[in-house]
BAMAR-393309 format. One record per residue (C-alpha): residue number from 0; residue in three letters; x negated, y negated, z. Coordinates in steps of 0.001 Angstrom, whole numbers, plus 500000, padded with zeros to 6 digits. Each point is the difference from the previous one (the first is absolute). Layout:
REM BAMAR-393309
i | aa | px | py | pz
NUM | ala | X | Y | Z
...
REM end
This chain:
REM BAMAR-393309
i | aa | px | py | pz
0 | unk | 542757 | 514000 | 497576
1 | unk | 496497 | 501061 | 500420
2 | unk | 498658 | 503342 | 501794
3 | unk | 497251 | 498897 | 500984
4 | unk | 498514 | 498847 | 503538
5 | unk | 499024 | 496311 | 500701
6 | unk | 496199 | 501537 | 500405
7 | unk | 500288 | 501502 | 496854
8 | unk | 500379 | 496982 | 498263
9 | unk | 497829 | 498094 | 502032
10 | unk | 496973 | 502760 | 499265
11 | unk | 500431 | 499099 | 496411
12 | unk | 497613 | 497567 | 501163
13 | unk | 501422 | 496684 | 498601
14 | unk | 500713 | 497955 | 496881
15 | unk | 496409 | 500001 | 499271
16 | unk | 499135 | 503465 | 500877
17 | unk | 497331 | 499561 | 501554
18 | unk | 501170 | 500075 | 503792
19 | unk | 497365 | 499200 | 502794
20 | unk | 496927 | 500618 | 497644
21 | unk | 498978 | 496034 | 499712
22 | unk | 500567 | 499691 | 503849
23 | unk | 497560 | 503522 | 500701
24 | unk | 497053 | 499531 | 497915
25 | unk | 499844 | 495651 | 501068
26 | unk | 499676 | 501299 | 503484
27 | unk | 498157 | 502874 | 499556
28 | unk | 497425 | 497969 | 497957
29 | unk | 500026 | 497579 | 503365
30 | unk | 499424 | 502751 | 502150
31 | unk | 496746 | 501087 | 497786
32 | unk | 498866 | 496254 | 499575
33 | unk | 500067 | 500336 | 503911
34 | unk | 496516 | 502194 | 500192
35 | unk | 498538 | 498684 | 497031
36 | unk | 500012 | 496119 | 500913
37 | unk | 498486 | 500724 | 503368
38 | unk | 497273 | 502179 | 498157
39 | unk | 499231 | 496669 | 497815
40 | unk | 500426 | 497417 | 502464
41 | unk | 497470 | 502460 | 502262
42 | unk | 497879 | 500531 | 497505
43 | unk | 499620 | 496541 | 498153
44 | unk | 499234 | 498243 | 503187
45 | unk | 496298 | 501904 | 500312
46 | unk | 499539 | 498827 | 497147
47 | unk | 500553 | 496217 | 500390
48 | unk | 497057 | 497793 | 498737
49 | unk | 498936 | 502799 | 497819
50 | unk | 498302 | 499608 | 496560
51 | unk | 501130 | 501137 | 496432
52 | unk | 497334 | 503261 | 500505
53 | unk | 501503 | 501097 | 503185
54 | unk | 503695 | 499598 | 499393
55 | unk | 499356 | 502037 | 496744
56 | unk | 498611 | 502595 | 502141
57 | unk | 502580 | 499960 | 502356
58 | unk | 502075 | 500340 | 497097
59 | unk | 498648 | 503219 | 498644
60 | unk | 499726 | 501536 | 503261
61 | unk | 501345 | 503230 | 500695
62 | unk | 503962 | 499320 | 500376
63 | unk | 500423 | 496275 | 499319
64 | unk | 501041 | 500181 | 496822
65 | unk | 502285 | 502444 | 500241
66 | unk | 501546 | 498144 | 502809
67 | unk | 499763 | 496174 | 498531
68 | unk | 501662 | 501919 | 496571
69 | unk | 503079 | 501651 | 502288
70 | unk | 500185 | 496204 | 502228
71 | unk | 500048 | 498201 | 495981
72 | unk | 502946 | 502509 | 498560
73 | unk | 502131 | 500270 | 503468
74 | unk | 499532 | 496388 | 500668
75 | unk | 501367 | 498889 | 496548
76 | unk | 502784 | 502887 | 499517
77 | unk | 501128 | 498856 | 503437
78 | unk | 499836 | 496437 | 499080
79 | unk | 501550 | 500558 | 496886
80 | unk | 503062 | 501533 | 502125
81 | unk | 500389 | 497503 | 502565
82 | unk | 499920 | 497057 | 497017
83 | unk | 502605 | 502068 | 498222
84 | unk | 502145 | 500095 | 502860
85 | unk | 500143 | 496291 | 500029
86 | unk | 500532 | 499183 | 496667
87 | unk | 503033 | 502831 | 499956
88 | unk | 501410 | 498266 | 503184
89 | unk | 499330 | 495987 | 499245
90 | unk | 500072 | 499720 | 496279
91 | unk | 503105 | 499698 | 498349
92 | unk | 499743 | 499270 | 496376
93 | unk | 499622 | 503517 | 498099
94 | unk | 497527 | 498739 | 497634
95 | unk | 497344 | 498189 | 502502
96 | unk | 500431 | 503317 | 502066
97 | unk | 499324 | 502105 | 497168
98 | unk | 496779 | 497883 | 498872
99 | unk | 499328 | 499706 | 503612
100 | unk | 499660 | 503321 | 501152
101 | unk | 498345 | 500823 | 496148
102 | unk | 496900 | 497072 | 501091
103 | unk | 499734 | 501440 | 503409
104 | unk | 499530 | 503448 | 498680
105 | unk | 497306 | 498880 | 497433
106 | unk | 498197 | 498282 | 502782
107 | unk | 500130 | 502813 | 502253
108 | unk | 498518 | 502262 | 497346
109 | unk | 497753 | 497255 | 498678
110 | unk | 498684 | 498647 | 503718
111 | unk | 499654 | 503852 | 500895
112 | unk | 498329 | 501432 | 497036
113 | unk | 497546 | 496984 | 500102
114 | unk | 499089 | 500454 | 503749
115 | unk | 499728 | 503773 | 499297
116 | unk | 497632 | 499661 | 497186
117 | unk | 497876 | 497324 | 502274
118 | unk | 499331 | 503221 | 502638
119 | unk | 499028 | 502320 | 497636
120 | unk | 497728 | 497384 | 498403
121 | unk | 498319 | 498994 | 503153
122 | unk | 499982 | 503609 | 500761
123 | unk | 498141 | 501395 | 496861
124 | unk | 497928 | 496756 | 499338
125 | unk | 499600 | 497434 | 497449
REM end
């Protein structure tokens, strides 16, 4: 016989320990891609037609790269969740959802760091 209270247990947060945490931070990083893809898709389309010299400045202006940098990182972490998700729920084997999630993580860091690294580029030159 136990002493404690159903919530008790149930704040023990799971097998995992890890409780709502994936759930929060997927839609929390939806919420933020929310004000951030508007800024881009506002932004990009005065610049439609433009050429190499004035996207780079566009670029480097004032808070665009700070802005493209947090759209990159939120865009993949929340990717990265979602695809996670999917694999967790729809693949079965334990090994191909091991290596699975394993690739999708690379790619996520790889894709991001790589589209990072292009906006601070265009940003101080070359």
């Amino acid at each position: 016989m136990e002493l404690r209270s159903y919530l008790s247990r149930v704040r023990g947060l799971g097998a995992s320990h890890e409780g709502t945490h994936h759930f929060w931070v997927q839609r929390v990083s939806g919420i933020a891609l929310v004000p951030l893809v508007i800024w881009f898709v506002l932004s990009a389309t005065s610049i439609v037609g433009a050429d190499l010299a004035t996207f780079k400045a566009w670029v480097g202006t004032h808070y665009n790269p700070v802005l493209l940098i947090l759209l990159i990182v939120t865009m993949s972490h929340h990717a990265y969740l979602g695809l996670q998700v999917v694999i967790e729920d729809y693949v079965h084997g334990e090994a191909a959802k091991l290596t699975s999630l394993i690739l999708i993580k690379f790619a996520a860091v790889l894709l991001g760091a790589c589209a990072v690294f292009a906006v601070i580029r265009l940003t101080f030159g070359s």
